[in-house]
MMTF fields as JSON, N, C-alpha, C and O atoms, coordinates in Angstrom:
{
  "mmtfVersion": "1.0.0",
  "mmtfProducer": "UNKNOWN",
  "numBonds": 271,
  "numAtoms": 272,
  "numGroups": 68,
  "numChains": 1,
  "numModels": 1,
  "chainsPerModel": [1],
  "groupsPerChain": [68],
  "chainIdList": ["A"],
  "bondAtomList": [4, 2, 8, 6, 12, 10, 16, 14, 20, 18, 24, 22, 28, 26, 32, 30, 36, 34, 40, 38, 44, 42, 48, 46, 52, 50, 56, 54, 60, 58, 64, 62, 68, 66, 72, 70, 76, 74, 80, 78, 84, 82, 88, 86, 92, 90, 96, 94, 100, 98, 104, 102, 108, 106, 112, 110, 116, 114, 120, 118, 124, 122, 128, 126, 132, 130, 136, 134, 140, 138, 144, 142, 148, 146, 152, 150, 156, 154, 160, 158, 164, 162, 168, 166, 172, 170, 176, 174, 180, 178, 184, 182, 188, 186, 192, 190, 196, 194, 200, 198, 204, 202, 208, 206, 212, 210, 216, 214, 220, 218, 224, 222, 228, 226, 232, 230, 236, 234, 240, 238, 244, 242, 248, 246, 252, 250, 256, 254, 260, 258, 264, 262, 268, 266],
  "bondOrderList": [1, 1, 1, 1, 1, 1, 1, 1, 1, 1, 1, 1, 1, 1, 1, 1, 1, 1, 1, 1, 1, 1, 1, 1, 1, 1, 1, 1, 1, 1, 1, 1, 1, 1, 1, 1, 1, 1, 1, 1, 1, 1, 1, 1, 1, 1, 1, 1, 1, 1, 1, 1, 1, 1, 1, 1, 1, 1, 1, 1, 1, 1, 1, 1, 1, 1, 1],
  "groupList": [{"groupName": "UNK", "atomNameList": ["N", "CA", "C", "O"], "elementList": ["N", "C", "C", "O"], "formalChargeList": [0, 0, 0, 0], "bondAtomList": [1, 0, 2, 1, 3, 2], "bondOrderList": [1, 1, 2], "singleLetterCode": "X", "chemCompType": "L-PEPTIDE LINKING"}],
  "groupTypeList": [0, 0, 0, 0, 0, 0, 0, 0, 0, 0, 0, 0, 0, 0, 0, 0, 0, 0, 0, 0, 0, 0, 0, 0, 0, 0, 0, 0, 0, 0, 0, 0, 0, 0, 0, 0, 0, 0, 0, 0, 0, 0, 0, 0, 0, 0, 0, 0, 0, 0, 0, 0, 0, 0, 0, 0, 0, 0, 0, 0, 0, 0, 0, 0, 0, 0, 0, 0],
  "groupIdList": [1, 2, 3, 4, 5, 6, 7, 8, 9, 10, 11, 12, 13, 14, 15, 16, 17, 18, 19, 20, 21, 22, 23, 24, 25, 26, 27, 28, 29, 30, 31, 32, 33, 34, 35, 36, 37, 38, 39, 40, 41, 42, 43, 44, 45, 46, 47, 48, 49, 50, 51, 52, 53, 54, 55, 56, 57, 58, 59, 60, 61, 62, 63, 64, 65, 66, 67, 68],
  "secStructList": [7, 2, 2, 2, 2, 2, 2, 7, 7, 3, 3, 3, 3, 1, 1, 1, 1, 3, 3, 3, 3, 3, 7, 7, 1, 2, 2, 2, 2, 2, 2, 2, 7, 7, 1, 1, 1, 2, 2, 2, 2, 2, 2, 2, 2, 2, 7, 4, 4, 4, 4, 1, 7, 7, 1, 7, 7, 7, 7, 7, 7, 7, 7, 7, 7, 7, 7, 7],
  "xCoordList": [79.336, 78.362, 78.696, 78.415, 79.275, 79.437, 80.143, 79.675, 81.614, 82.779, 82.235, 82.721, 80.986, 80.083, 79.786, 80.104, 79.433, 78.754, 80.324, 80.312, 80.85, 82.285, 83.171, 83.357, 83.729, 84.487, 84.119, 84.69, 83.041, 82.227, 82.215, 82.649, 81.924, 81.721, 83.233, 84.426, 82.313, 83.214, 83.473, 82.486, 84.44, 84.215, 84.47, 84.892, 84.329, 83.771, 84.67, 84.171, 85.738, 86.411, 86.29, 86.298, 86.177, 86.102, 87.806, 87.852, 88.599, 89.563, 90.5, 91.268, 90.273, 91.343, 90.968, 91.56, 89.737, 88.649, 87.415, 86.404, 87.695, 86.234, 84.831, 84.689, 84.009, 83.049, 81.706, 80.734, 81.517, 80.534, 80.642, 81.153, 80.391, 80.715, 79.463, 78.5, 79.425, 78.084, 78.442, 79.447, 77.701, 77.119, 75.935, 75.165, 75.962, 74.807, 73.648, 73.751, 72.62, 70.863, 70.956, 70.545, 71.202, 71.071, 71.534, 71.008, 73.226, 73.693, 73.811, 74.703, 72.99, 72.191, 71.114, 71.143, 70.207, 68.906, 69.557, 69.018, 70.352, 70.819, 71.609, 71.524, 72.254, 73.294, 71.546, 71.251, 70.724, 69.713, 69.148, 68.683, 69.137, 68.178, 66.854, 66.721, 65.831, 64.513, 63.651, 63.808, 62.947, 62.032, 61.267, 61.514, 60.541, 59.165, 59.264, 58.207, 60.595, 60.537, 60.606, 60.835, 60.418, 60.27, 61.827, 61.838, 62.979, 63.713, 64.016, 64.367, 63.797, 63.654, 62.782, 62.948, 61.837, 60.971, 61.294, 61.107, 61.82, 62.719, 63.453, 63.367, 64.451, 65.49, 65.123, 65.789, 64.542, 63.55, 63.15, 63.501, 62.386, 62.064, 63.09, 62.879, 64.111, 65.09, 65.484, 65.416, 65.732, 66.615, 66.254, 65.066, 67.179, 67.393, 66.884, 66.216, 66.843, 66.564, 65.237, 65.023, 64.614, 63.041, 61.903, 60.906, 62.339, 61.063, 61.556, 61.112, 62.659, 62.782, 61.405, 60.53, 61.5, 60.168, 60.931, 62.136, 60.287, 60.83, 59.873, 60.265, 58.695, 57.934, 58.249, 58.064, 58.632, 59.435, 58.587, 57.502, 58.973, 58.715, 58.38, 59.137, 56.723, 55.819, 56.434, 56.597, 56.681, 56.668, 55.653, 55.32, 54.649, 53.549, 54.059, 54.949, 53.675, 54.582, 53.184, 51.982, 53.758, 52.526, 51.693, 52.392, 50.708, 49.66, 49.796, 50.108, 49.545, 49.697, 48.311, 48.27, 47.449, 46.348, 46.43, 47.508, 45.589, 46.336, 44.787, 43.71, 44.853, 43.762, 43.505, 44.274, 42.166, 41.884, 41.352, 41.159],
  "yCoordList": [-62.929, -63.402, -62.903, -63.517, -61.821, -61.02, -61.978, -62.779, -62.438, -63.458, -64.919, -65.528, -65.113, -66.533, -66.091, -66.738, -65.434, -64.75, -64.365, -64.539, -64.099, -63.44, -64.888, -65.246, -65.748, -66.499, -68.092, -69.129, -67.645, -69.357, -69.917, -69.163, -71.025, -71.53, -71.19, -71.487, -70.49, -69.847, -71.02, -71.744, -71.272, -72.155, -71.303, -70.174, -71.558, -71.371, -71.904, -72.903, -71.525, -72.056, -72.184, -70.972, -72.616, -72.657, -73.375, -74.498, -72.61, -72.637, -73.888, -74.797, -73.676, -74.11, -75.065, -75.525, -75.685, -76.547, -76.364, -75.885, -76.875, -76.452, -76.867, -77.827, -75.898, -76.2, -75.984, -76.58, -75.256, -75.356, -74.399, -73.307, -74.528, -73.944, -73.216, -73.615, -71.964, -71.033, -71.016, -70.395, -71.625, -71.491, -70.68, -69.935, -70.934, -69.363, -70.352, -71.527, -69.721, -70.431, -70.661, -71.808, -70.628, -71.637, -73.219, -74.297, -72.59, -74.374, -74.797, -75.646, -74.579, -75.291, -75.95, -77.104, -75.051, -76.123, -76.972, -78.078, -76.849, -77.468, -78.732, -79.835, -78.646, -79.907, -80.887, -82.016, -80.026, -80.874, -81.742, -82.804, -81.342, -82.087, -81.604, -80.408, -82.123, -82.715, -83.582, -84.721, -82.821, -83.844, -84.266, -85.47, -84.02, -84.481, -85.695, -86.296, -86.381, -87.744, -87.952, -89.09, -86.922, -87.108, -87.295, -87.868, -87.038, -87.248, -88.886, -89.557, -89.384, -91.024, -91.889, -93.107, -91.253, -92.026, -92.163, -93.077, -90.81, -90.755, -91.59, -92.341, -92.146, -92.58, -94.138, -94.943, -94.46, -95.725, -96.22, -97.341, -95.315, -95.764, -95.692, -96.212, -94.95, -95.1, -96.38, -97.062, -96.88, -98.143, -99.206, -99.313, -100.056, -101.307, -102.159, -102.981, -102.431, -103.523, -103.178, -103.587, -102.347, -101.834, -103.314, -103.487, -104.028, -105.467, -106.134, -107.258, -106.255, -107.091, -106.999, -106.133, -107.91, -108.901, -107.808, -107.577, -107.512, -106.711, -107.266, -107.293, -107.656, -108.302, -110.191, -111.321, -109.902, -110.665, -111.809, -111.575, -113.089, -114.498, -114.671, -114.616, -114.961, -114.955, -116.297, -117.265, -116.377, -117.413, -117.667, -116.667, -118.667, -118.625, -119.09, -119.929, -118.721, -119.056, -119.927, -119.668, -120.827, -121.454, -120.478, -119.736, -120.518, -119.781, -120.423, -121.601, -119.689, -120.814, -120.157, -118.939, -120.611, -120.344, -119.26, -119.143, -118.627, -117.484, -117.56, -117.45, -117.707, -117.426, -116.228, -115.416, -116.074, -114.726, -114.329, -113.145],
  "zCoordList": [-6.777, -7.736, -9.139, -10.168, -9.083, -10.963, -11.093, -11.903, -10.405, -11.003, -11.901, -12.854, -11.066, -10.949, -12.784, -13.782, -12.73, -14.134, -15.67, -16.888, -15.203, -15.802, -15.907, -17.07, -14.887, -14.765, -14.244, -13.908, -14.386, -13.618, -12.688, -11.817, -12.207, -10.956, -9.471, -9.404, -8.604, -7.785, -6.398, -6.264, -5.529, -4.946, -3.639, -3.887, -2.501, -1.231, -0.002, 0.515, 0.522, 1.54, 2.689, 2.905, 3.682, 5.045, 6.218, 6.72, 6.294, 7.016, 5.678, 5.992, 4.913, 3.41, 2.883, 1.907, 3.464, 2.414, 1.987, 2.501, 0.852, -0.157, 0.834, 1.592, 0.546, 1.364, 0.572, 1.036, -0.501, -1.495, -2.86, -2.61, -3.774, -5.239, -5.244, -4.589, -6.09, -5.946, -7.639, -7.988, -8.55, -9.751, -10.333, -9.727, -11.393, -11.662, -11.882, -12.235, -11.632, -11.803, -12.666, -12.49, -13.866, -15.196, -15.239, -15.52, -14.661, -14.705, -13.958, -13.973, -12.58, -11.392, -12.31, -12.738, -12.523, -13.115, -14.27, -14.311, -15.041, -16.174, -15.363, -15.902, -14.294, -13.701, -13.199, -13.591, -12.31, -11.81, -12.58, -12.166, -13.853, -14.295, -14.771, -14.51, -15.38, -15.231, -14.069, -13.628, -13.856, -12.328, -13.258, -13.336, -13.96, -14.568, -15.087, -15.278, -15.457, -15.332, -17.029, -17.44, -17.937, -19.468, -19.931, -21.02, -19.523, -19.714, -19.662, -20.632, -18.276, -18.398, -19.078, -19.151, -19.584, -20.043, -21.997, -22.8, -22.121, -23.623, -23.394, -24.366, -22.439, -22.836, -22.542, -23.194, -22.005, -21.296, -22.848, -23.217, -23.757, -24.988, -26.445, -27.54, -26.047, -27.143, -26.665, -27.687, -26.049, -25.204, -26.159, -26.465, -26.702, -27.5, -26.573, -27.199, -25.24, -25.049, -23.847, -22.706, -24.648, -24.35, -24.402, -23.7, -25.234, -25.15, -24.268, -24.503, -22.738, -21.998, -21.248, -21.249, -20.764, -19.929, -18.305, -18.207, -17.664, -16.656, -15.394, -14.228, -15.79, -14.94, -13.797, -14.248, -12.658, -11.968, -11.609, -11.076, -11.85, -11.548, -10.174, -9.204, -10.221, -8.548, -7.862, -8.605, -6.892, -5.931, -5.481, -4.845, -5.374, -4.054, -2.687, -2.551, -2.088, -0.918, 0.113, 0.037, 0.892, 1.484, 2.751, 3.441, 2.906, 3.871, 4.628, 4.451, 6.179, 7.612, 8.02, 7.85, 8.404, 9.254, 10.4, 10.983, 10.686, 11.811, 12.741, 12.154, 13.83, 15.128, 15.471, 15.986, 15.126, 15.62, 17.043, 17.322]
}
């Protein structure tokens, strides 16, 4: 873990293949992301083509009678 800290992301072998990288808690949460969704919603509204119509064209479809 100090190396993780000193030299960065350390990787993890299992019989001579990589099997998982141990990064430090910062740029774990920093690779994850945002959950809260404000990140998409910034970028949702910077977006040039923010006035598309996104709302999808109804079909009615015909009703069949059903016996109860």
């Amino acid at each position: 873990m100090r190396r993780v800290r000193s030299e960065g992301p350390q990787r993890v072998t299992v019989r001579g293949r990589d099997e998982v990288v141990i990064v430090a808690a910062e740029e774990y949460n920093r690779l994850k992301g945002d959950r809260t969704g404000e990140a998409l919603v910034a970028a949702m509204q910077a977006s040039p083509h923010r006035n598309i119509e996104l709302e999808p064209d109804r079909v009615r479809l015909p009703v069949r009678g059903v016996e109860l």
